[in-house]
MARVEX-938233 format. One record per residue (C-alpha): x, y, z. Coordinates in steps of 0.001 Angstrom, whole numbers, plus 500000, padded with zeros to 6 digits. Layout:
N
<r><X>X</X><Y>Y</Y><Z>Z</Z></r>
...
END
This chain:
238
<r><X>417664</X><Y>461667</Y><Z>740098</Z></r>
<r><X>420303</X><Y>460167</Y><Z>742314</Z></r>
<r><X>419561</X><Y>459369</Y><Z>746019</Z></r>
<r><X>420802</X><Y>462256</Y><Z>748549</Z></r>
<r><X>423936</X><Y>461193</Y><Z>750622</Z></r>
<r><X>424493</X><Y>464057</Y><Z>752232</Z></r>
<r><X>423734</X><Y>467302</Y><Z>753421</Z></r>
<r><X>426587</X><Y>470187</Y><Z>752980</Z></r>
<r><X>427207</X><Y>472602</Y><Z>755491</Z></r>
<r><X>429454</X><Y>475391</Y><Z>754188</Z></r>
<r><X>431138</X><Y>477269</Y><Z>757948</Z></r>
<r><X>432547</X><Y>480573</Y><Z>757164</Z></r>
<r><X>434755</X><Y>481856</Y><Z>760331</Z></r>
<r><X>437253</X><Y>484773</Y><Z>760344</Z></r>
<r><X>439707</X><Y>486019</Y><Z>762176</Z></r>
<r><X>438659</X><Y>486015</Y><Z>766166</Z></r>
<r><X>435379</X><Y>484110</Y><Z>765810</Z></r>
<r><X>433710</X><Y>482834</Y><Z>768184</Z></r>
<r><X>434365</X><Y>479092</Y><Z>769024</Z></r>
<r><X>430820</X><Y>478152</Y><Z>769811</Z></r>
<r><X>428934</X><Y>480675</Y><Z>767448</Z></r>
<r><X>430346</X><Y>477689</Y><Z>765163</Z></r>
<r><X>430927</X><Y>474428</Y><Z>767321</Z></r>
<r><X>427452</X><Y>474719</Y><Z>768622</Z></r>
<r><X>425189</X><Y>474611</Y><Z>765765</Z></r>
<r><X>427992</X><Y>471775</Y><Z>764555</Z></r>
<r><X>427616</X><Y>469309</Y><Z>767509</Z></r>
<r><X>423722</X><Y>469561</Y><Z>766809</Z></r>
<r><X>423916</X><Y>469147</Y><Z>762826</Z></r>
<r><X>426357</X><Y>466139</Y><Z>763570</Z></r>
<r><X>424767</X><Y>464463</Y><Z>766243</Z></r>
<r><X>423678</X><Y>461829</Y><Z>764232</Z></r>
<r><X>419587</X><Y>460457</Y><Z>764072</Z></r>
<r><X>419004</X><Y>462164</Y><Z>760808</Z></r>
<r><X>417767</X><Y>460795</Y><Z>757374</Z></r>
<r><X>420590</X><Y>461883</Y><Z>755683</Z></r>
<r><X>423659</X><Y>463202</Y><Z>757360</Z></r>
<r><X>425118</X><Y>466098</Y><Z>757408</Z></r>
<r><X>428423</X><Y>466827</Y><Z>756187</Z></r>
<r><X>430854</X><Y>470177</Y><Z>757501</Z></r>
<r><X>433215</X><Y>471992</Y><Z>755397</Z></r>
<r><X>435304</X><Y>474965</Y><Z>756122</Z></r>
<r><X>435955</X><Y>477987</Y><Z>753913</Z></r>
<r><X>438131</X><Y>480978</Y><Z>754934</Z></r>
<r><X>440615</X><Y>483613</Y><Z>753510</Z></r>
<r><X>443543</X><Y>481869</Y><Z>755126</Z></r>
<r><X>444745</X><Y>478245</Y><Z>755925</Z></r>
<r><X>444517</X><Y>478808</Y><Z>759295</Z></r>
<r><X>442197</X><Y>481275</Y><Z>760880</Z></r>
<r><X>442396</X><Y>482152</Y><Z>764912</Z></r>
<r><X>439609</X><Y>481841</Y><Z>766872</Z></r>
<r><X>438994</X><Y>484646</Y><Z>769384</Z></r>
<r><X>439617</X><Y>482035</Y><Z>772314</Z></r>
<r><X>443463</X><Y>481481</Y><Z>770775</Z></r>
<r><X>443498</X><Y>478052</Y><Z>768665</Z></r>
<r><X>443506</X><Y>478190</Y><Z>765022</Z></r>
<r><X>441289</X><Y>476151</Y><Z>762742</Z></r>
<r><X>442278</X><Y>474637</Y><Z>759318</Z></r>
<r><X>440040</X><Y>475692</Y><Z>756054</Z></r>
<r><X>439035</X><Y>472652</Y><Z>753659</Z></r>
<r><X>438523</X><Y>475104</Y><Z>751008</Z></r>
<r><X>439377</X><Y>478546</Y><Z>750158</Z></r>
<r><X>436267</X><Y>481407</Y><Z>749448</Z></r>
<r><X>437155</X><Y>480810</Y><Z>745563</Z></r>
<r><X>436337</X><Y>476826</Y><Z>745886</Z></r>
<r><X>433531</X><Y>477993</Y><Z>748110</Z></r>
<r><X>432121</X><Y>480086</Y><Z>745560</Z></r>
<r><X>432771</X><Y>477506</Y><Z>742484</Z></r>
<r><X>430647</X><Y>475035</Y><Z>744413</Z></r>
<r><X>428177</X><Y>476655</Y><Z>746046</Z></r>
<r><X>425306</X><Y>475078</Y><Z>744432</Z></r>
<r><X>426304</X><Y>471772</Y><Z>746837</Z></r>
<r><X>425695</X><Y>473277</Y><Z>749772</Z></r>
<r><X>421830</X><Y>473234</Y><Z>752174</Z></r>
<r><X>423044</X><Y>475016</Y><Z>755178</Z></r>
<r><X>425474</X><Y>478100</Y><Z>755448</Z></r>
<r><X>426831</X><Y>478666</Y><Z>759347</Z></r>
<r><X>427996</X><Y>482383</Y><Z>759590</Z></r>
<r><X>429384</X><Y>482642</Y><Z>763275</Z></r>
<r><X>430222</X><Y>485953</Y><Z>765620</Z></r>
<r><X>432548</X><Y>487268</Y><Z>767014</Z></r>
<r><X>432996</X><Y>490209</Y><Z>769830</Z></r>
<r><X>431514</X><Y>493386</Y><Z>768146</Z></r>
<r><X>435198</X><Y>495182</Y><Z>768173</Z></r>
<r><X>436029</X><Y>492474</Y><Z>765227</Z></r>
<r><X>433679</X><Y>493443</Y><Z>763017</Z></r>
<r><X>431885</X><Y>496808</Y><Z>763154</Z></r>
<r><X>435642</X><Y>498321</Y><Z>761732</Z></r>
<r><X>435731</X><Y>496493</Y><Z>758510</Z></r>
<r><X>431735</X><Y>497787</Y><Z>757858</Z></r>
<r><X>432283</X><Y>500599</Y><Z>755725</Z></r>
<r><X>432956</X><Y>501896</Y><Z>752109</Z></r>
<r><X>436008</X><Y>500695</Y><Z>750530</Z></r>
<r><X>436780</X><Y>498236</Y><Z>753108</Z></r>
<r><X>437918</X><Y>494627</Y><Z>751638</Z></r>
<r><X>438828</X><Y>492879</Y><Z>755134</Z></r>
<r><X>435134</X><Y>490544</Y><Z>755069</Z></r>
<r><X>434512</X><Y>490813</Y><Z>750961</Z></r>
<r><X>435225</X><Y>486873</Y><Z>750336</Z></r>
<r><X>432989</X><Y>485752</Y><Z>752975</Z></r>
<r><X>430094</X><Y>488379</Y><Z>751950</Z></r>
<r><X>430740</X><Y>487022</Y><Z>748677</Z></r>
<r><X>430061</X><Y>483519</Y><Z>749090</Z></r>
<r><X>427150</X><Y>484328</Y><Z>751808</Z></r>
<r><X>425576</X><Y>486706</Y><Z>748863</Z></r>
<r><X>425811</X><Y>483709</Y><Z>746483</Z></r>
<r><X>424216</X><Y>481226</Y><Z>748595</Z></r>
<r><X>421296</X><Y>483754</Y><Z>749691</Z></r>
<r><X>420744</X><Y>483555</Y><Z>745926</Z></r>
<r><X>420268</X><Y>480236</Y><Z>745456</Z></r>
<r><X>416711</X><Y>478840</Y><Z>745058</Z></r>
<r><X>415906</X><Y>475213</Y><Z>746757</Z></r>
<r><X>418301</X><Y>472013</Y><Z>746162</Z></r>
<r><X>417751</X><Y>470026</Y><Z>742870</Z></r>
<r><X>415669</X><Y>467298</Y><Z>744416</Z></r>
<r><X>413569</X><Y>470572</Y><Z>746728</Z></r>
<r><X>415589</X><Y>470929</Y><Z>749720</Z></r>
<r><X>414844</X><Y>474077</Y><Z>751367</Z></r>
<r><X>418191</X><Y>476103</Y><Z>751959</Z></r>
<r><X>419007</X><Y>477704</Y><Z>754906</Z></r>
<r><X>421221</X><Y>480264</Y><Z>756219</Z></r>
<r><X>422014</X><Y>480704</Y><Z>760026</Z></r>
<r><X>423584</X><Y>483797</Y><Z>761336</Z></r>
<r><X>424785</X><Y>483606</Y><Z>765033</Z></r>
<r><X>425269</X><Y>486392</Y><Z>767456</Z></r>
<r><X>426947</X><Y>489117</Y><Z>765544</Z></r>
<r><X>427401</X><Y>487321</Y><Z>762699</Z></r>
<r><X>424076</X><Y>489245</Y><Z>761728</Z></r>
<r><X>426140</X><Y>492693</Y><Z>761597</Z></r>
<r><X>428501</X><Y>491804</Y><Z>758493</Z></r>
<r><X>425091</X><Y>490140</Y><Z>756481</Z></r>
<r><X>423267</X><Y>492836</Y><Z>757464</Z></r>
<r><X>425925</X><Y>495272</Y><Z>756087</Z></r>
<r><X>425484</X><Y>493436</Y><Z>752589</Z></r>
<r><X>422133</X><Y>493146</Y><Z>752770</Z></r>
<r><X>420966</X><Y>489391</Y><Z>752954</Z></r>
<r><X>418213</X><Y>490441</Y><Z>755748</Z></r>
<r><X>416634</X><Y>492831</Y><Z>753672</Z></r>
<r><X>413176</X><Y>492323</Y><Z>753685</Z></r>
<r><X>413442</X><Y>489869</Y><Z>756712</Z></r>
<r><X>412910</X><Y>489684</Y><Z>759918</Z></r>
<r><X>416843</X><Y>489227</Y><Z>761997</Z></r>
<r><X>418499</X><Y>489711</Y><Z>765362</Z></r>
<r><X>421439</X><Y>489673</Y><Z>767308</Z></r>
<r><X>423448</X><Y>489694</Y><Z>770556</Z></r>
<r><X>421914</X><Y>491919</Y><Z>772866</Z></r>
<r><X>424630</X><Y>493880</Y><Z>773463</Z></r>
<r><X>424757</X><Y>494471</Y><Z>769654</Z></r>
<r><X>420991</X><Y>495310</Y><Z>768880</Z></r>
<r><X>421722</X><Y>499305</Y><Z>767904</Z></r>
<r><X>424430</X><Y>498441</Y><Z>765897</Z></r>
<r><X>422475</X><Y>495921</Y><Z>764007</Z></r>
<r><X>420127</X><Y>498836</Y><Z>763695</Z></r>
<r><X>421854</X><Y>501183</Y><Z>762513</Z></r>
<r><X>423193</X><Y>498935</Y><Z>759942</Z></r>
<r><X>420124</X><Y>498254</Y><Z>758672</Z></r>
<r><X>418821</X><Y>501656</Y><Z>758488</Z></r>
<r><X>422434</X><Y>502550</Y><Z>756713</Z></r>
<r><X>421869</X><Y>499781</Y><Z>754175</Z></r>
<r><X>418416</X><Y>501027</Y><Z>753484</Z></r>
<r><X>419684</X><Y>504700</Y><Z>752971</Z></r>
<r><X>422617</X><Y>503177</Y><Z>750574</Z></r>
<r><X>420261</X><Y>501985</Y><Z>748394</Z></r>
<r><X>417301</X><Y>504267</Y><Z>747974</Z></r>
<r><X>414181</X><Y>502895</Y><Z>745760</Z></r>
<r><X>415322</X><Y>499141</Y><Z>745836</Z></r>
<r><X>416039</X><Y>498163</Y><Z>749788</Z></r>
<r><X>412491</X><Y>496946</Y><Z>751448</Z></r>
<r><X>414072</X><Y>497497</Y><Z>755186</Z></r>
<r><X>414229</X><Y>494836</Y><Z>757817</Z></r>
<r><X>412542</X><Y>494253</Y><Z>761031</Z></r>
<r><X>414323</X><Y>494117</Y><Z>763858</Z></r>
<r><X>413729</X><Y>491706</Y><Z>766481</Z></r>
<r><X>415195</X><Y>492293</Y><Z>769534</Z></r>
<r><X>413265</X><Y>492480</Y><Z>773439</Z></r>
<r><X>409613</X><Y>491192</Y><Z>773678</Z></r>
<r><X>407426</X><Y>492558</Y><Z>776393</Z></r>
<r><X>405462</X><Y>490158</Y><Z>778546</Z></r>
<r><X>408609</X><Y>487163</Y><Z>777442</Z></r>
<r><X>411973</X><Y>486902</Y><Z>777950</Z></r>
<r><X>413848</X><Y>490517</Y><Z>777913</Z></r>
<r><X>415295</X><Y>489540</Y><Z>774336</Z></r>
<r><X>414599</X><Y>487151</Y><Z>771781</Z></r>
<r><X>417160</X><Y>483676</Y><Z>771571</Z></r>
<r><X>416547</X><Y>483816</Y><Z>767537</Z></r>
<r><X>414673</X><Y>485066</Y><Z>764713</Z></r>
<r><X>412841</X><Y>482911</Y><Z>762124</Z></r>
<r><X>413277</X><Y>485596</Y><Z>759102</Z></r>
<r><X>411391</X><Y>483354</Y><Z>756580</Z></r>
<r><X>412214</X><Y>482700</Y><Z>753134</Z></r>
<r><X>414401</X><Y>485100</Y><Z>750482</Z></r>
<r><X>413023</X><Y>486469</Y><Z>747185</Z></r>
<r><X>415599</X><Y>483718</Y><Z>746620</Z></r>
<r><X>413423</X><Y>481061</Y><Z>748635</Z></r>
<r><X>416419</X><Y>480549</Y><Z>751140</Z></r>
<r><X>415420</X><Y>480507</Y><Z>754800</Z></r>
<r><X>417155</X><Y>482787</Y><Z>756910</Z></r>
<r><X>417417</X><Y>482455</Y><Z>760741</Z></r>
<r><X>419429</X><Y>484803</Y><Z>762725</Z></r>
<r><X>420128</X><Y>484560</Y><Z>766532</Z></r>
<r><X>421563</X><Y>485713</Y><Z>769523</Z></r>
<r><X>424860</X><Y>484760</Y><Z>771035</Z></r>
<r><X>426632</X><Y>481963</Y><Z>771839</Z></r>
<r><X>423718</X><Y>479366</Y><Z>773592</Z></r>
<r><X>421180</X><Y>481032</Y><Z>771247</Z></r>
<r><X>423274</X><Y>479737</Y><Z>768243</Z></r>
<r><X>422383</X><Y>476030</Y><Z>769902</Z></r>
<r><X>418837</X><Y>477107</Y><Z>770501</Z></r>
<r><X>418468</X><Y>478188</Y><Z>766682</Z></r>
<r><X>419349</X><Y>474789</Y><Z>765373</Z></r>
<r><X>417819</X><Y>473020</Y><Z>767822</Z></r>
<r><X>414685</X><Y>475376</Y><Z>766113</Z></r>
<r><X>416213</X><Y>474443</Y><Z>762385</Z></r>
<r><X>416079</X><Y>471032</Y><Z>763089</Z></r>
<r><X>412372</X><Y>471009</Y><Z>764944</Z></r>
<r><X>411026</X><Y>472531</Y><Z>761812</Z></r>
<r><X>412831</X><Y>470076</Y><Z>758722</Z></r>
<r><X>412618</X><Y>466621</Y><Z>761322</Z></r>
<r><X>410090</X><Y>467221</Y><Z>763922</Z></r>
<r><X>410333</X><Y>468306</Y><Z>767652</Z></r>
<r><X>411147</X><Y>464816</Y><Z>768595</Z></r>
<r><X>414064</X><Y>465155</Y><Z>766897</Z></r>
<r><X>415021</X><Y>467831</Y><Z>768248</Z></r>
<r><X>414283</X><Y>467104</Y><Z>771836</Z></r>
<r><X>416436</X><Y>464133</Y><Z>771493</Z></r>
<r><X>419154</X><Y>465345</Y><Z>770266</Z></r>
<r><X>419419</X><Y>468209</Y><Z>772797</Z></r>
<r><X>418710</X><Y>465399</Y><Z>775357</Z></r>
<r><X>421665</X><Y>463517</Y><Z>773623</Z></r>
<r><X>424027</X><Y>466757</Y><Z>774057</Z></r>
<r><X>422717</X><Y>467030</Y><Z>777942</Z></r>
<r><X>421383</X><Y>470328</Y><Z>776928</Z></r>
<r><X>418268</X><Y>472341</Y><Z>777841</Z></r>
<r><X>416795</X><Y>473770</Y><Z>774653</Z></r>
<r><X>415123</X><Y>476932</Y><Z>775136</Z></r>
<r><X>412091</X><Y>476344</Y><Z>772479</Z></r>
<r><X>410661</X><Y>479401</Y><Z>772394</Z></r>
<r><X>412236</X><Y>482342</Y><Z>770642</Z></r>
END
């Protein structure tokens, strides 16, 4: 077996994402310090795809290539965006999110990496909603932005009445008495699939969640210097 170069991290953003849902977990994953680096590649339904702050950001590859190659990738990044974005395109016979939800589906399919790499799937802020929609937290444990939480719900409870006899329902996570008033993420565990799925909420709580990732696969050394790097302060607990 050939010696790991790199880790893959397949980004899938869409028109009016969030900027940090995607930079965030990005500066952390790319910060350097690991065993084997990690490596960022782009896939959308357009060259360019607008970010909800107003620049544009340029694909590598298209959700075809993504698709065709998804076997090479440990970590899928599925960013947010603001709620009016998304919850339109959630319903039957709507195409506007189908090549992202495709290549998401694939990956949540995929068992470890050829030499055992655990793969992992982070959703950020509402980036929960359109997964949720397809399914890929069923079974799991998942959260959200606050300000989202009874949408996410009712998508999960709409998923589970879509498909009667098969869906095993999710749990949501969303405010914990005697903590914080809600969660910062959601460690959903492992897939039928064994993929690790980790949801979170918005925007800082995307940071938080990798900071988490990265705690878990390198140690909370790691982590602590690498948030310490970024002149961050990581919120540990969920």
């Amino acid at each position: 077996m050939s010696e790991q170069k790199e880790l893959r991290v397949l980004c899938l953003p869409f028109p009016n994402f969030d900027n940090l849902d995607m930079n965030g977990p990005i500066e952390v994953l790319c910060s350097g310090g690991f065993p084997v680096p990690y490596n960022v590649t782009i896939a959308a339904a357009d060259e360019h795809t607008r970010a909800g702050q107003g620049y544009r950001v340029q694909r590598d590859i298209t959700h075809a290539e993504a698709l065709a190659t998804i076997s090479s990738f440990a970590v899928l990044l599925v960013p947010g965006a603001y709620a009016g974005y998304i919850m339109p395109y959630l319903k039957e016979g709507e195409t506007h999110f189908d090549g992202l939800l495709e290549v998401a589906e694939a990956f949540c399919k995929l068992g470890p990496m050829e030499d055992g790499t655990e793969r992992v799937m982070l959703s950020v802020c509402t980036g929960a909603l359109k997964l949720a929609y397809r399914g890929l937290f069923d079974g799991l444990k998942v959260t959200t932005h606050f300000m989202s939480y009874d949408a996410l719900q009712e998508i999960l409870a709409g998923y589970k009445e879509r498909n009667p006899g098969t869906a095993k329902g999710s749990t949501f996570v969303g405010p914990v008495e005697g903590k914080e008033p809600r969660v910062r993420w959601a460690d959903g565990g492992r897939n039928a699939h064994g993929v690790r799925v980790i949801s979170s909420g918005g925007v800082s709580c995307g940071i938080d969640a990798t900071l988490f990732f990265v705690s878990e696969k390198y140690g909370r050394d790691t982590a602590l210097k690498i948030a310490e790097i970024m002149e961050y302060t990581w919120r540990e607990n969920a």
